[in-house]
DRENPA-3360 file (N, C-alpha, C; in nm, 2 decimals, always signed):
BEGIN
1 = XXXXXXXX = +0.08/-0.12/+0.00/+0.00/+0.00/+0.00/+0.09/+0.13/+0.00 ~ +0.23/+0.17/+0.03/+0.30/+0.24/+0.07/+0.32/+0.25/-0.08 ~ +0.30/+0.20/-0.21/+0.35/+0.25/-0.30/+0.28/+0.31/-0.37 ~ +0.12/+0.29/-0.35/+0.02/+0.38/-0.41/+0.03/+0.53/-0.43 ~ -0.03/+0.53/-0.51/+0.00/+0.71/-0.52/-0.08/+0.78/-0.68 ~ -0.11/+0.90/-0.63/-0.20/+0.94/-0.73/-0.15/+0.99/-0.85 ~ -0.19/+0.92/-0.95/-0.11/+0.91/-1.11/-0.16/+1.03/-1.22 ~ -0.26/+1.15/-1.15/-0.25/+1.27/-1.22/-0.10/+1.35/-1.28;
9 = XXXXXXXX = -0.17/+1.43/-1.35/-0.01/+1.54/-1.39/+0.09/+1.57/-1.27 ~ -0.02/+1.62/-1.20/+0.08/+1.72/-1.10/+0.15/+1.64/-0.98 ~ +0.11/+1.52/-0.96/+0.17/+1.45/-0.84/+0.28/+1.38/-0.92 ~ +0.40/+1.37/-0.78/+0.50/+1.37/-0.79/+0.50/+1.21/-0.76 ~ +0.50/+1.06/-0.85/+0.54/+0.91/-0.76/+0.64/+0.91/-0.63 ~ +0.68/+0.81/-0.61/+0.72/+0.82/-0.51/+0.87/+0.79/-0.50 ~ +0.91/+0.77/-0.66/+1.04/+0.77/-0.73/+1.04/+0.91/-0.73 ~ +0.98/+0.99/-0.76/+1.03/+1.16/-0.80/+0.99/+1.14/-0.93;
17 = XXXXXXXX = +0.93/+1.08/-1.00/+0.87/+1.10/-1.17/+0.73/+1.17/-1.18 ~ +0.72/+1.22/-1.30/+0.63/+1.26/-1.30/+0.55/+1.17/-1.42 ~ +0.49/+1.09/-1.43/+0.46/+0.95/-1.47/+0.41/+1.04/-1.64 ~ +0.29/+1.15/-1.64/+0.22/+1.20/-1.74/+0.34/+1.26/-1.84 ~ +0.44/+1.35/-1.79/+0.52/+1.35/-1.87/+0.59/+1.26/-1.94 ~ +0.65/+1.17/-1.87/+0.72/+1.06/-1.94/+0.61/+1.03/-2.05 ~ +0.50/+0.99/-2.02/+0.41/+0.96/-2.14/+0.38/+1.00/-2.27 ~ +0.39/+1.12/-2.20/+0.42/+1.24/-2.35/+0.53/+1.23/-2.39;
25 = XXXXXXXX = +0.64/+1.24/-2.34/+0.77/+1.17/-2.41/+0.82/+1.06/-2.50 ~ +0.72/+0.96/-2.40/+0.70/+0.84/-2.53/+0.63/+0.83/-2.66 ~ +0.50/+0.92/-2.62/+0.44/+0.96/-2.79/+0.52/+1.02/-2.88 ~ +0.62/+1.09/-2.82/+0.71/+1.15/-2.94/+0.75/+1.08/-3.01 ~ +0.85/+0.94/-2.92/+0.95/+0.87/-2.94/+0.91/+0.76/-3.04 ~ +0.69/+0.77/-3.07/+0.66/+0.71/-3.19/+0.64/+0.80/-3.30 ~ +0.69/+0.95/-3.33/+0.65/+1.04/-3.39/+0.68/+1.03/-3.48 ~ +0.68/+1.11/-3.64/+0.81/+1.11/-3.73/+0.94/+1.21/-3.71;
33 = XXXXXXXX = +1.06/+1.15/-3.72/+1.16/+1.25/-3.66/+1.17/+1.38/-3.72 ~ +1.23/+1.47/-3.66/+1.34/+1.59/-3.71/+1.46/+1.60/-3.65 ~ +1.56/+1.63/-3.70/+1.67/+1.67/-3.72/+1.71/+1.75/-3.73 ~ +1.78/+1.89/-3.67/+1.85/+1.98/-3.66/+2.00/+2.01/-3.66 ~ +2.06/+2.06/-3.73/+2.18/+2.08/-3.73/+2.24/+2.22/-3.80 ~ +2.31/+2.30/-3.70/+2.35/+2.43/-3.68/+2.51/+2.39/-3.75 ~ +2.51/+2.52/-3.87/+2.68/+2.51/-3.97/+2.68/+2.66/-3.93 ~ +2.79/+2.70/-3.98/+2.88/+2.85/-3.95/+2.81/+2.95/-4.03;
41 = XXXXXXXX = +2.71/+2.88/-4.12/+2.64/+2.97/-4.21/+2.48/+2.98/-4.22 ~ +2.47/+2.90/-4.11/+2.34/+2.89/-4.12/+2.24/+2.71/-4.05 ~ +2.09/+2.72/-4.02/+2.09/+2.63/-3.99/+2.03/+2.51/-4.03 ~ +1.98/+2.42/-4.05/+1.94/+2.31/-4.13/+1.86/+2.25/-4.04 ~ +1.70/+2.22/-4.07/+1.58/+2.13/-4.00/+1.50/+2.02/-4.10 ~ +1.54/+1.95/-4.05/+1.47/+1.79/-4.20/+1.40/+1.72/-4.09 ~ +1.29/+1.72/-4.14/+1.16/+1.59/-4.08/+1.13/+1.50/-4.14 ~ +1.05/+1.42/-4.09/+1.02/+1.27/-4.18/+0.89/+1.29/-4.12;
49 = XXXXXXXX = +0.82/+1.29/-4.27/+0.64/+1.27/-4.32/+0.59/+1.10/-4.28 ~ +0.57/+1.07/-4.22/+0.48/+0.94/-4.19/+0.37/+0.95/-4.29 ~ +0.40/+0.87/-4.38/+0.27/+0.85/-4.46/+0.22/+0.73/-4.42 ~ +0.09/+0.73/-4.35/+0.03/+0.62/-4.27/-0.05/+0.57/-4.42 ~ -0.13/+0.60/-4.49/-0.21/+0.57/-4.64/-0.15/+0.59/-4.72 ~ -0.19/+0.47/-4.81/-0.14/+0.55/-4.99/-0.25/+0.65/-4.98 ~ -0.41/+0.61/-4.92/-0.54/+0.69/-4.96/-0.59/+0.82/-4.91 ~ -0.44/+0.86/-4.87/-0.44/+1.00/-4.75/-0.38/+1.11/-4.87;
57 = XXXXXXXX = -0.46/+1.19/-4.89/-0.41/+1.32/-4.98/-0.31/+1.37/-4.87 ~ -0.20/+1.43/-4.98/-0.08/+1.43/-4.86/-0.11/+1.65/-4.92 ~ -0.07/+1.69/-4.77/-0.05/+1.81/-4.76/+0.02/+1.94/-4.82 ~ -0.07/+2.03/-4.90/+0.02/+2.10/-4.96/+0.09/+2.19/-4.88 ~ +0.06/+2.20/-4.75/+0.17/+2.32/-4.67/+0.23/+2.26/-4.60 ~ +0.27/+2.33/-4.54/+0.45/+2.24/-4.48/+0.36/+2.15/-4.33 ~ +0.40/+2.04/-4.31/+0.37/+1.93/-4.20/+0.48/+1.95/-4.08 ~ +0.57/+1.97/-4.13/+0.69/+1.95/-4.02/+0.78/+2.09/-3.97;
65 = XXXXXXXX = +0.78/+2.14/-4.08/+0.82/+2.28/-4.08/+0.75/+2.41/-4.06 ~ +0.78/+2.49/-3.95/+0.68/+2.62/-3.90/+0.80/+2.74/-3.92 ~ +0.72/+2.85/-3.94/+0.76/+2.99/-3.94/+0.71/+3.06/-3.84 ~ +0.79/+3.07/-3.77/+0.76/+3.13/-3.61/+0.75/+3.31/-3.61 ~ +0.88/+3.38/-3.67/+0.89/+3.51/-3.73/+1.00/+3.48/-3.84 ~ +1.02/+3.60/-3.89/+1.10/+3.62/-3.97/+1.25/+3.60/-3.98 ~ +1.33/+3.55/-3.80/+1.44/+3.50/-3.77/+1.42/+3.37/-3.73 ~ +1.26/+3.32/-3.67/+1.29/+3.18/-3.62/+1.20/+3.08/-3.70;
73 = XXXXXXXX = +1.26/+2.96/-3.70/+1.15/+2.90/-3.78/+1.15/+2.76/-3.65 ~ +1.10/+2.68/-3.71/+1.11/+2.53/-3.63/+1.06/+2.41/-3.67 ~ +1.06/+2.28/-3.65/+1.06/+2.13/-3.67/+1.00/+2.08/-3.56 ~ +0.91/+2.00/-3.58/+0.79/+1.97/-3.46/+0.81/+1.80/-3.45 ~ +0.81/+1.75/-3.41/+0.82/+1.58/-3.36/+0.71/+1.58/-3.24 ~ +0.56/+1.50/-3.33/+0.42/+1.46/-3.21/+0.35/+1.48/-3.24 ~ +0.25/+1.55/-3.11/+0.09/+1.54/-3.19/+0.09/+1.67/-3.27 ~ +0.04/+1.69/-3.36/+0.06/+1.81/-3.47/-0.08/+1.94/-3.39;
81 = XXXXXXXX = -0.18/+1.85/-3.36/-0.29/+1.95/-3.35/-0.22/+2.05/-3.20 ~ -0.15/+1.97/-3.09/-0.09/+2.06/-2.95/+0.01/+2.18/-3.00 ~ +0.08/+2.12/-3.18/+0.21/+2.19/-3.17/+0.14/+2.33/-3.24 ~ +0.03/+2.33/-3.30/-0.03/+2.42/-3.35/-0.09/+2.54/-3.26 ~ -0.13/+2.49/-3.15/-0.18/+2.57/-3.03/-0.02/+2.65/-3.00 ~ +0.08/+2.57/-2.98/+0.26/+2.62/-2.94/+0.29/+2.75/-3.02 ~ +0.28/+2.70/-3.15/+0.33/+2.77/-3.28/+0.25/+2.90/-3.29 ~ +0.12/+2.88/-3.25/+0.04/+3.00/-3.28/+0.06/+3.13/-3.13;
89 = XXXXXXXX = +0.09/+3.06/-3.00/+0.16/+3.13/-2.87/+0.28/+3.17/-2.92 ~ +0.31/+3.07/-2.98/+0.53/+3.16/-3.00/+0.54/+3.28/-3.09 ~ +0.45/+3.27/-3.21/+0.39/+3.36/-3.33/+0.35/+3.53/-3.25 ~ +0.24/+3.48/-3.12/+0.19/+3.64/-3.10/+0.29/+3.73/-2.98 ~ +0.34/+3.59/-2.93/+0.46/+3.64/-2.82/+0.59/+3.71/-2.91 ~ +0.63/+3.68/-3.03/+0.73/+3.73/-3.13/+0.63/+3.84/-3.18 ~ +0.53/+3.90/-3.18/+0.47/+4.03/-3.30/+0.48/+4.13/-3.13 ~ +0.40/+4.05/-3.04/+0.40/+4.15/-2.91/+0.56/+4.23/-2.87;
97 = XXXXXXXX = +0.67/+4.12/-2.88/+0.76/+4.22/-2.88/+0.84/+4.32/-2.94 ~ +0.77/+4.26/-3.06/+0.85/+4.34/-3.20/+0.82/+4.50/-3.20 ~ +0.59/+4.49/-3.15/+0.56/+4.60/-3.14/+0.60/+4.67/-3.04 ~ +0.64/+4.60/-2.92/+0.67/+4.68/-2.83/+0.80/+4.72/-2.81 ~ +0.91/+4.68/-2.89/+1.04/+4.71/-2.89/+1.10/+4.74/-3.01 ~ +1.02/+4.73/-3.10/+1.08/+4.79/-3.27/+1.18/+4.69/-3.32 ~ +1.24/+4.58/-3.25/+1.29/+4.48/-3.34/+1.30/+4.34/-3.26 ~ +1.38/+4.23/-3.35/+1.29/+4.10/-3.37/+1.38/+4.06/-3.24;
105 = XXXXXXXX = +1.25/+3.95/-3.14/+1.26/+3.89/-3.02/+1.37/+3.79/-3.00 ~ +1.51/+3.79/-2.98/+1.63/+3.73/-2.90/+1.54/+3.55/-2.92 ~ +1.60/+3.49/-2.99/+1.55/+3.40/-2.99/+1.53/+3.32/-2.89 ~ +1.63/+3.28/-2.82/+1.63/+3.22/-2.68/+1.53/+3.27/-2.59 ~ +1.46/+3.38/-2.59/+1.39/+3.49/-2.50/+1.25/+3.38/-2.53 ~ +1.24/+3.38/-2.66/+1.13/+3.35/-2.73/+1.10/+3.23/-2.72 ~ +1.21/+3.13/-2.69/+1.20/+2.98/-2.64/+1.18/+2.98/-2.52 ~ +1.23/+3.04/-2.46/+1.19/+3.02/-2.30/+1.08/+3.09/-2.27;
113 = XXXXXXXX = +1.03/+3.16/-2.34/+0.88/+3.22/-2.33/+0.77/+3.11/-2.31 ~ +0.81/+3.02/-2.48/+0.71/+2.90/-2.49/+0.77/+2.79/-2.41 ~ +0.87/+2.75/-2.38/+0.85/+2.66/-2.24/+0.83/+2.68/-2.11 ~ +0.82/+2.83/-2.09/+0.75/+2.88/-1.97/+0.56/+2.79/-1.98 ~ +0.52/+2.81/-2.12/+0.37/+2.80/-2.14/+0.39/+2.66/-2.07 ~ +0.47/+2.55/-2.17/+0.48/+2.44/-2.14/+0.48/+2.35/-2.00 ~ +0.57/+2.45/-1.94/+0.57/+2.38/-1.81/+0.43/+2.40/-1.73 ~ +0.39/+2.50/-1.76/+0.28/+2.52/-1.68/+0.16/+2.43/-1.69;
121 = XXXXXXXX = +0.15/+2.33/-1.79/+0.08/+2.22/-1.82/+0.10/+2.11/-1.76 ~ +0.25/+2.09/-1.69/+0.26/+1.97/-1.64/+0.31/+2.00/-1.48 ~ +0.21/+2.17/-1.41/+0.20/+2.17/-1.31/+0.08/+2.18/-1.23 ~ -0.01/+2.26/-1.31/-0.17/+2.27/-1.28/-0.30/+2.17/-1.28 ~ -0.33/+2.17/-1.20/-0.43/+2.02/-1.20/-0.55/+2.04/-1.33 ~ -0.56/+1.92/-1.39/-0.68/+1.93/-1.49/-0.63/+1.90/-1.66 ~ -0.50/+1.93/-1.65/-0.42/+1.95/-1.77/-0.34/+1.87/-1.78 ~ -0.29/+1.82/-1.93/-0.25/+1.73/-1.97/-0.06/+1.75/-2.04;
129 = XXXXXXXX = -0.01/+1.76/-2.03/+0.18/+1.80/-2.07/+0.11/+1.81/-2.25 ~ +0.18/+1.91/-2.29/+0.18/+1.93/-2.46/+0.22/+1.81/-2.52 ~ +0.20/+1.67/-2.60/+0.27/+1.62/-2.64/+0.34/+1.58/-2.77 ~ +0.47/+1.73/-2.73/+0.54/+1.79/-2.87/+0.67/+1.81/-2.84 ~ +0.75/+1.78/-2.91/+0.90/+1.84/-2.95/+0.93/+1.90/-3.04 ~ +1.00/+1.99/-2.99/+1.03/+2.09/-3.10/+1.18/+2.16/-3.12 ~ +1.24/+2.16/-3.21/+1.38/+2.24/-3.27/+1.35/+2.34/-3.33 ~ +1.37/+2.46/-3.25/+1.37/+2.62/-3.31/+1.55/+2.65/-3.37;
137 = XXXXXXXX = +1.51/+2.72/-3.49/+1.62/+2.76/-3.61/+1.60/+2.86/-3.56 ~ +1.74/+2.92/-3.51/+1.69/+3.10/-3.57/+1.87/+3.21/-3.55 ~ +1.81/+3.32/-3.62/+1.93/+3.43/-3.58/+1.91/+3.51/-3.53 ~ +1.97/+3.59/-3.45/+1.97/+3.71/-3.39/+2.09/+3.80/-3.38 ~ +2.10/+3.92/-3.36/+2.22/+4.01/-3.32/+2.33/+3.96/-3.21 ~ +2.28/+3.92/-3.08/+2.34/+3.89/-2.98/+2.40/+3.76/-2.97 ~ +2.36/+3.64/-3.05/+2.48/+3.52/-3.08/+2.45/+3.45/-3.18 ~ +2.42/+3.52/-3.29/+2.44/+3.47/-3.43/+2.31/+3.36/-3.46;
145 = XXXXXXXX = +2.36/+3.28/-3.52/+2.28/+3.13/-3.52/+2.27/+3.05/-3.46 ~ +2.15/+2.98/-3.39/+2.13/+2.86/-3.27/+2.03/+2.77/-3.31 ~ +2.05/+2.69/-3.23/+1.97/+2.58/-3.22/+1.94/+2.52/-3.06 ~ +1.78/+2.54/-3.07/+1.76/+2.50/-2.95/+1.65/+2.38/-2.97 ~ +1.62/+2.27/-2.90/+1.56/+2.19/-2.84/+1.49/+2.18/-2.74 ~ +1.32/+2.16/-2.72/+1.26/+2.16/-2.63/+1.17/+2.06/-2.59 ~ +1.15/+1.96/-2.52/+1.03/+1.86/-2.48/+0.91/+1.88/-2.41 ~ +0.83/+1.79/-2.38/+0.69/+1.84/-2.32/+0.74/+1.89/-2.13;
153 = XXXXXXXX = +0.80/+1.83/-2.10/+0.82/+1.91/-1.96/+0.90/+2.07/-1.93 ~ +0.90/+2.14/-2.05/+0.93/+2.30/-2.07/+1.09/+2.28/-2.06 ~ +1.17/+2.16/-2.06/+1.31/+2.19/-2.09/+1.34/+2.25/-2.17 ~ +1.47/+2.32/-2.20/+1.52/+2.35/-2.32/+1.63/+2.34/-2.35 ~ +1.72/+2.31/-2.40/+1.89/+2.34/-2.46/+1.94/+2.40/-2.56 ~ +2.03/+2.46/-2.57/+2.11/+2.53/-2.72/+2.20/+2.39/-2.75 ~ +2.21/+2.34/-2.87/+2.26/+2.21/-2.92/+2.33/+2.28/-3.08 ~ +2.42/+2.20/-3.09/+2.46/+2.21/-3.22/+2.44/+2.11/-3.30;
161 = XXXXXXXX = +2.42/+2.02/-3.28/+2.33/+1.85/-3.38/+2.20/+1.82/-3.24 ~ +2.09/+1.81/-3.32/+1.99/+1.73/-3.25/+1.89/+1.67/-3.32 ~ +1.82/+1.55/-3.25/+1.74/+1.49/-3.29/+1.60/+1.46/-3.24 ~ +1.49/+1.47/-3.28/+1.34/+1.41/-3.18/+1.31/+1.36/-3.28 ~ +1.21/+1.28/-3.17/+1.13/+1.20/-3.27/+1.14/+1.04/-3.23 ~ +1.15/+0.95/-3.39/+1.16/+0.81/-3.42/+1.29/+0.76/-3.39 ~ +1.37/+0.69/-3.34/+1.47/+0.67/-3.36/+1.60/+0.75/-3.32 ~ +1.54/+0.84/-3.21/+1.62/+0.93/-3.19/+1.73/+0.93/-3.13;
169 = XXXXXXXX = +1.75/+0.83/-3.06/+1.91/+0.80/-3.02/+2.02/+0.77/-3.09 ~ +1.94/+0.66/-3.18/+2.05/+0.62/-3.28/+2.10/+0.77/-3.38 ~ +2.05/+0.83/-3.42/+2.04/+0.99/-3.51/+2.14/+1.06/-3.41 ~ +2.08/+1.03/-3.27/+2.22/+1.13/-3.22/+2.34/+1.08/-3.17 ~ +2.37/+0.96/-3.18/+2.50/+0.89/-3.21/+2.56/+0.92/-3.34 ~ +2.49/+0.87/-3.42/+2.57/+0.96/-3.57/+2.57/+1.12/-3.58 ~ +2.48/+1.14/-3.56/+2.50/+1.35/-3.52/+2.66/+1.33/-3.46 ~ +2.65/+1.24/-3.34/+2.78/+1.29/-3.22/+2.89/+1.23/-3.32;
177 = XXXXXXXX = +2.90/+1.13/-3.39/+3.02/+1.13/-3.45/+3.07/+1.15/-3.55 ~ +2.97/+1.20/-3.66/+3.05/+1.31/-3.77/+3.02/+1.46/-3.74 ~ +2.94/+1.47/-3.69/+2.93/+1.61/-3.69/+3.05/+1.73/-3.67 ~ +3.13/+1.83/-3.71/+3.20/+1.89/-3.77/+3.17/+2.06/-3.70 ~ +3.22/+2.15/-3.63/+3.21/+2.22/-3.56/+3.21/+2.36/-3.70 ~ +3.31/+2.30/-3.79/+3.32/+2.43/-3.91/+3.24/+2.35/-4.01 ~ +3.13/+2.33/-4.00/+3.07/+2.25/-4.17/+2.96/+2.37/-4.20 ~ +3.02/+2.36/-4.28/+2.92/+2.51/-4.41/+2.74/+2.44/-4.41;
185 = XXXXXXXX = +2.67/+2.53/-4.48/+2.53/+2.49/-4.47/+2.52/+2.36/-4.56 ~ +2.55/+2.34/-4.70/+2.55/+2.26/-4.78/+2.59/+2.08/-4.70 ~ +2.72/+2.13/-4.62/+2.78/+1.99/-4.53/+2.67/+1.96/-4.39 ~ +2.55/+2.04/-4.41/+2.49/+2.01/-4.26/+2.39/+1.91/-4.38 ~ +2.37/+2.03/-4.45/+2.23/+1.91/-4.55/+2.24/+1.75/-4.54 ~ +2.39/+1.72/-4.60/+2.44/+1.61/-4.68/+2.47/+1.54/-4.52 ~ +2.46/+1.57/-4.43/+2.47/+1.52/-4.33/+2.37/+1.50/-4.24 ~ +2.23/+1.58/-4.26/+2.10/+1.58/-4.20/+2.03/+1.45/-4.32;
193 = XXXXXXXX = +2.02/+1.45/-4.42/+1.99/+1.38/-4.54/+2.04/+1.18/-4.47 ~ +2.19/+1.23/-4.45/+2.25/+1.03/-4.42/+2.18/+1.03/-4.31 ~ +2.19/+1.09/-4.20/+2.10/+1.03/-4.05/+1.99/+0.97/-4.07 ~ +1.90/+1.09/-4.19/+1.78/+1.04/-4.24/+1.79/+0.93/-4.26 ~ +1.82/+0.92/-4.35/+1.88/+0.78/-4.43/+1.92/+0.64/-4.37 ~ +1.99/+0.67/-4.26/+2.00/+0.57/-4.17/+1.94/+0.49/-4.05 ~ +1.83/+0.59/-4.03/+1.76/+0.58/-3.90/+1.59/+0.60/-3.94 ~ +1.53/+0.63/-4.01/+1.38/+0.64/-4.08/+1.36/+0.48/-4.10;
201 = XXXXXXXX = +1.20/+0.45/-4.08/+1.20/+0.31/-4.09/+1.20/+0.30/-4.21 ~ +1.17/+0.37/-4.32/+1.15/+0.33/-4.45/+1.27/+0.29/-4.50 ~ +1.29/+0.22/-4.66/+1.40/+0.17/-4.67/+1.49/+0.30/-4.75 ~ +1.35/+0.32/-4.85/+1.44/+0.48/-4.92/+1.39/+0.61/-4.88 ~ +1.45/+0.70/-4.94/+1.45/+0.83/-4.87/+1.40/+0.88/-5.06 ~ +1.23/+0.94/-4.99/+1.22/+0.99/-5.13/+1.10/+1.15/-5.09 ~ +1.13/+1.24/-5.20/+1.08/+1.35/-5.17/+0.95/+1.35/-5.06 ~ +0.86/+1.30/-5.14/+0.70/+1.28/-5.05/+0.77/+1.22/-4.87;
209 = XXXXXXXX = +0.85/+1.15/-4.87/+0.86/+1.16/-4.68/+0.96/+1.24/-4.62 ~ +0.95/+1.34/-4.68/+1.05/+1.42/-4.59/+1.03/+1.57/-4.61 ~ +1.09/+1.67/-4.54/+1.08/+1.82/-4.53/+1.19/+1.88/-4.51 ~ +1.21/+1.96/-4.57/+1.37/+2.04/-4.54/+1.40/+2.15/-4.53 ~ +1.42/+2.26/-4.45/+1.43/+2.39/-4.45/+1.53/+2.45/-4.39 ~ +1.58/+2.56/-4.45/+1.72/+2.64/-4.36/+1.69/+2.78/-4.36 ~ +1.80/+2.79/-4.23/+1.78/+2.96/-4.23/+1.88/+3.02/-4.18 ~ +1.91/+3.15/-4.29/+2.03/+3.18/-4.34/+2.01/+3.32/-4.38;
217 = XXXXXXXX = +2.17/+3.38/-4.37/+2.17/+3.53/-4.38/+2.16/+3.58/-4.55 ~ +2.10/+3.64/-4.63/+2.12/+3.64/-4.76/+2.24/+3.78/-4.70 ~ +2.30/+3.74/-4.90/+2.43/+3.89/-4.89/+2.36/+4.06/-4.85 ~ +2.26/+4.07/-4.81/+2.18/+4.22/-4.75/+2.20/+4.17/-4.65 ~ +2.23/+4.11/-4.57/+2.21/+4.09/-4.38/+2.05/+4.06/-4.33 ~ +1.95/+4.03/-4.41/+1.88/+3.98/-4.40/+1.84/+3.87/-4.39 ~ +1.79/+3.81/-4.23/+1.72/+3.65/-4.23/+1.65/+3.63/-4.32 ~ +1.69/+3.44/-4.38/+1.62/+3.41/-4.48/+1.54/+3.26/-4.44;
225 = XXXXXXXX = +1.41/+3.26/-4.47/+1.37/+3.10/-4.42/+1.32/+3.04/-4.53 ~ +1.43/+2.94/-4.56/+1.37/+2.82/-4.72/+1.38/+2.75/-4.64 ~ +1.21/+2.66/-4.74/+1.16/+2.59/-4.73/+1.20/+2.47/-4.88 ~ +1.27/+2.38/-4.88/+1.27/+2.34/-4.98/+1.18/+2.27/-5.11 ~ +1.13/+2.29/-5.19/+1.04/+2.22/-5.27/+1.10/+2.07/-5.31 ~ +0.97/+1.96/-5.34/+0.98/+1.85/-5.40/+1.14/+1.81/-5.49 ~ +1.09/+1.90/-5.60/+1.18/+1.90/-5.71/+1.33/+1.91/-5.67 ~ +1.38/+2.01/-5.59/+1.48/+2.05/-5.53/+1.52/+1.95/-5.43;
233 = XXXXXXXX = +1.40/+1.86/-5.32/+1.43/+1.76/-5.26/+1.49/+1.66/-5.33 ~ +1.47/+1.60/-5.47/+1.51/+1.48/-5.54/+1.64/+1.49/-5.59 ~ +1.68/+1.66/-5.64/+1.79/+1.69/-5.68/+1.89/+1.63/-5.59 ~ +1.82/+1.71/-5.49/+2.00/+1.70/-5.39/+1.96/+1.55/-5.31 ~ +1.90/+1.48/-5.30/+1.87/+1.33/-5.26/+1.96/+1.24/-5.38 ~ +1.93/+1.28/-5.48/+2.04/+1.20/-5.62/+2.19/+1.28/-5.56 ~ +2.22/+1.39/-5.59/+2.34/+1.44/-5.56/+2.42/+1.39/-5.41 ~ +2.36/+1.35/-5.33/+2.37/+1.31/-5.22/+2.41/+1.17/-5.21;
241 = XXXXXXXX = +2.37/+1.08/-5.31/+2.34/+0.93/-5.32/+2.26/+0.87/-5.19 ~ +2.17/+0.96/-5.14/+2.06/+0.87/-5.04/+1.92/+0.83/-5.14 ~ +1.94/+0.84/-5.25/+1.84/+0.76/-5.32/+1.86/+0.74/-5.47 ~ +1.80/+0.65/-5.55/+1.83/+0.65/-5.68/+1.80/+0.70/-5.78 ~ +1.83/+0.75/-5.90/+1.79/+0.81/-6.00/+1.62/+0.79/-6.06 ~ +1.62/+0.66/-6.03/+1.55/+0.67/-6.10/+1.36/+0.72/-5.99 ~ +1.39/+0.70/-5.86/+1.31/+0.76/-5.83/+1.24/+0.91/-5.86 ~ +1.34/+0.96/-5.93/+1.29/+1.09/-5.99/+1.13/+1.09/-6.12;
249 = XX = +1.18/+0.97/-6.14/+1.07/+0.95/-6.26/+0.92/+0.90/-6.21 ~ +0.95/+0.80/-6.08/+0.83/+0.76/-6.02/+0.77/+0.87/-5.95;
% end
């Protein structure tokens, strides 16, 4: 009887876990992944599309990829409808400061804003932990380009390779051992692209399961956020050799 104990959000077992979180954690860990990786020029976020149907019209706007403002963008791993509620709080928290301060929100500021929200779900009775991961891209004045990581219990980290999602440990074992402290944007791709490749359950890597976007200074000093297209996906998937020519035709 001494081990009983009440298995809501907010109580604490009797290990010190907070049982609801972990759970949310594990729904990620069935999610489709993303992948983040921060080069000297910029930063690179690739997701993987779960196509559960052939009979599922697949989505013309981006599934994995968000535009938060004009310096941050992000990569979502979970339930898509929680990350939408996130994405749409990070969105008015970035315009509220912009108006109130005349330029764009410190991106870090902006992440700990939205895991402020977060935590607060897996302290108040009634409510359920967000069950979402997320990798924010972004630049700012004050330290360039980052990469941060966040889970459902409002953690956060600045990382230079990361991974959520499917398979995510194995992704950050190879993250940890090529990854490259001076690799240009081009060498994060070709390097976000093989993890893919190695760790997705599928066997090939072809346009329709995947998402790819960077964000980068153009020659004006202005943040840029691409989103890559299909066609541009298969290019550099052949150029890459994570898939074969001839899937370009199918």
């Amino acid at each position: 009887m001494s081990r009983r104990y009440d298995s809501r959000t907010t109580i604490f077992s009797p290990e010190g876990r907070l049982y609801q979180v972990e759970y949310a954690m594990e729904a990620i860990g069935n999610a489709g992944s993303a992948i983040g990786i921060l080069s000297k020029d910029g930063v690179v976020l690739i997701g993987e599309k779960k196509v559960t149907s052939k009979l599922l019209q697949t989505s013309t706007s981006s599934e994995k990829m968000y535009k938060i403002d004009d310096h941050v963008a992000c990569a979502v791993a979970g339930i898509m409808s929680d990350a939408n509620i996130l994405i749409n709080t990070a969105r008015v928290q970035a315009q509220r400061y912009t108006f109130m301060y005349q330029e764009p929100m410190p991106v870090e500021q902006l992440v700990q804003s939205l895991c402020d929200t977060k935590q607060g779900y897996t302290q108040f009775g009634g409510l359920r932990p967000f069950g979402v991961s997320f990798l924010f891209a972004g630049w700012d004045k004050n330290h360039g380009f980052q990469l941060y990581m966040s889970d459902p219990s409002g953690n956060y980290g600045g990382w230079k390779a990361a991974a959520v999602g499917a398979n995510n440990q194995a992704a950050q074992s190879i993250l940890k051992q090529d990854y490259k402290d001076d690799a240009t944007r081009e060498e994060a791709v070709e390097l976000a692209l093989k993890v893919l490749s190695k760790t997705m359950d599928s066997t090939s890597l072809t346009s329709e399961k995947l998402e790819l976007a960077e964000v980068f200074l153009t020659p004006s000093g202005s943040v840029k956020y691409h989103v890559h297209s299909p066609d541009s996906l298969t290019k550099l998937l052949v150029k890459h050799g994570v898939t074969q020519p001839a899937a370009e035709s199918s």
